[in-house]
C-alpha positions as CSV (number, residue, x, y, z in Angstrom):
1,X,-52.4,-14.0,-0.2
2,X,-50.4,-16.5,2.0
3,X,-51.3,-16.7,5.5
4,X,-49.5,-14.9,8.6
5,X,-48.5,-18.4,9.4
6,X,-46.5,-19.6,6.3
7,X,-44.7,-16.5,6.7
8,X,-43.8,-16.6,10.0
9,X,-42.6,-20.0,9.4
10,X,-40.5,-18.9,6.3
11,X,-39.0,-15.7,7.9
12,X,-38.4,-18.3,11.2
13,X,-36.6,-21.0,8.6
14,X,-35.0,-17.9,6.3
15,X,-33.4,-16.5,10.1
16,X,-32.5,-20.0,11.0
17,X,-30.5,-20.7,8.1
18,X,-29.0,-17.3,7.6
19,X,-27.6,-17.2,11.9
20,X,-25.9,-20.5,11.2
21,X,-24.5,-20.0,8.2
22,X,-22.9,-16.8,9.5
23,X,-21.8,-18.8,12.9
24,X,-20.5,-21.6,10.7
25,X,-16.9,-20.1,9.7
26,X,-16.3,-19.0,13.5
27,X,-17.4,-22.9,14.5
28,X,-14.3,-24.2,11.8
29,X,-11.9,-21.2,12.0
30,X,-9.7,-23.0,14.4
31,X,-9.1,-26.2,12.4
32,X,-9.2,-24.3,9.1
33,X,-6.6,-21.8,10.5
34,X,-3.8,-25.2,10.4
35,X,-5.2,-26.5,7.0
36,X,-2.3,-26.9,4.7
37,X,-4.3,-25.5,1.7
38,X,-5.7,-22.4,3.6
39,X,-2.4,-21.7,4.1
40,X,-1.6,-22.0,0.3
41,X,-4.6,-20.1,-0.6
42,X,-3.7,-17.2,1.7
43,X,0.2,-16.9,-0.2
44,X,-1.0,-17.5,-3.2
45,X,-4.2,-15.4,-3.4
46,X,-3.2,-12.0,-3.1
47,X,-0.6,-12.0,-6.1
48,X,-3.1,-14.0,-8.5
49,X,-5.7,-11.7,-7.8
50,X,-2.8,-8.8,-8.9
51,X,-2.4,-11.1,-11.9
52,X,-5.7,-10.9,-13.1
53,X,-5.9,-7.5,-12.7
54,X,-3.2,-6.9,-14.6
55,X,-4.3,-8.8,-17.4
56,X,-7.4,-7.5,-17.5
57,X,-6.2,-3.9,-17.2
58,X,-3.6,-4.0,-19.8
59,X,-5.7,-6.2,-22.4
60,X,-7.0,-3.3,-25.4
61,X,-10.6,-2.1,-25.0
62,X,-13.3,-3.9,-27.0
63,X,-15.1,-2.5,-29.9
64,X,-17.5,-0.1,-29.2
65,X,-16.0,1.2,-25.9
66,X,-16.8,4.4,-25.0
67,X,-13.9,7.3,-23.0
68,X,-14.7,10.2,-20.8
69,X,-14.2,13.1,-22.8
70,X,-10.8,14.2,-22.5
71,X,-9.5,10.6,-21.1
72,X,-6.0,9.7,-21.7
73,X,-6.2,7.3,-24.8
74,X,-5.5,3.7,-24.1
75,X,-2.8,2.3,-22.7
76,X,-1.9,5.5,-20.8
77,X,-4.0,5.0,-18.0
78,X,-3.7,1.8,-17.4
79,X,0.2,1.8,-17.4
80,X,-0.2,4.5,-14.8
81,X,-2.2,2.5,-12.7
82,X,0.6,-0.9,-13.3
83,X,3.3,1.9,-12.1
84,X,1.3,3.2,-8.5
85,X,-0.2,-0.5,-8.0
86,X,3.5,-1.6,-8.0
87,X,5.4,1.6,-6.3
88,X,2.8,1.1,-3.6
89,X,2.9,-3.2,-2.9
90,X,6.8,-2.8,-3.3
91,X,6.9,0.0,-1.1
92,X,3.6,-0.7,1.6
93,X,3.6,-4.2,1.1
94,X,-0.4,-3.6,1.3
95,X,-2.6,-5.9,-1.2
96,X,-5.5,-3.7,-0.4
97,X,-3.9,-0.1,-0.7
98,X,-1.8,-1.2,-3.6
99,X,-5.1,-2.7,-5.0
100,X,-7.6,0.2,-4.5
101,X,-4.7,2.4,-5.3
102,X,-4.3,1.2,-8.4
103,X,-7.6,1.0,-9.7
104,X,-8.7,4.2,-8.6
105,X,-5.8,5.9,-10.8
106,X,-6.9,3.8,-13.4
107,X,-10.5,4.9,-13.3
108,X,-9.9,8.8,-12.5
109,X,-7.4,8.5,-15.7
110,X,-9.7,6.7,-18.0
């Protein structure tokens, strides 16, 4: 059994570490705000994230893979879920609603 001290002095280290490495991004936010490549990172992330989605989604299910009785069979639902993902980002311009939107069609279809 350790002793009350080496645990103090691991939960005291473990809280240390863990308050500045959440006070760390708002100590750099300023400088990283200007960065050239944050800037490219914030354009470019949001439609390669919809890419692989999209690749993912559409790709034929593996051998072995089980549907919810009654499921639409492939590519049904996933088409469906292509068609509200891209009604919604054309028509919200939302990454996050188009997103969610999007998968949860997929997964209530499926």
């Amino acid at each position: 059994m350790p002793e009350p001290r080496h645990v103090a002095a691991i939960v005291a280290i473990a809280a240390v570490l863990t308050l500045g490495l959440r006070a760390l991004p708002f100590a750099v936010v300023g400088r990283l705000r200007e960065a050239r490549g944050v800037r490219a990172v914030a354009r470019l992330l949001p439609p390669g994230l919809m890419v692989i989605l999209l690749v993912y989604l559409v790709l034929p299910p593996g051998q072995g893979t089980r549907h919810a009785p009654g499921a639409l069979p492939w590519p049904a639902p996933q088409l469906a879920a292509v068609a509200v993902t891209v009604a919604l980002q054309a028509w919200r311009r939302s990454t996050l609603l188009s997103i969610a939107s999007g998968t949860a069609v997929s997964l209530l279809l499926s």
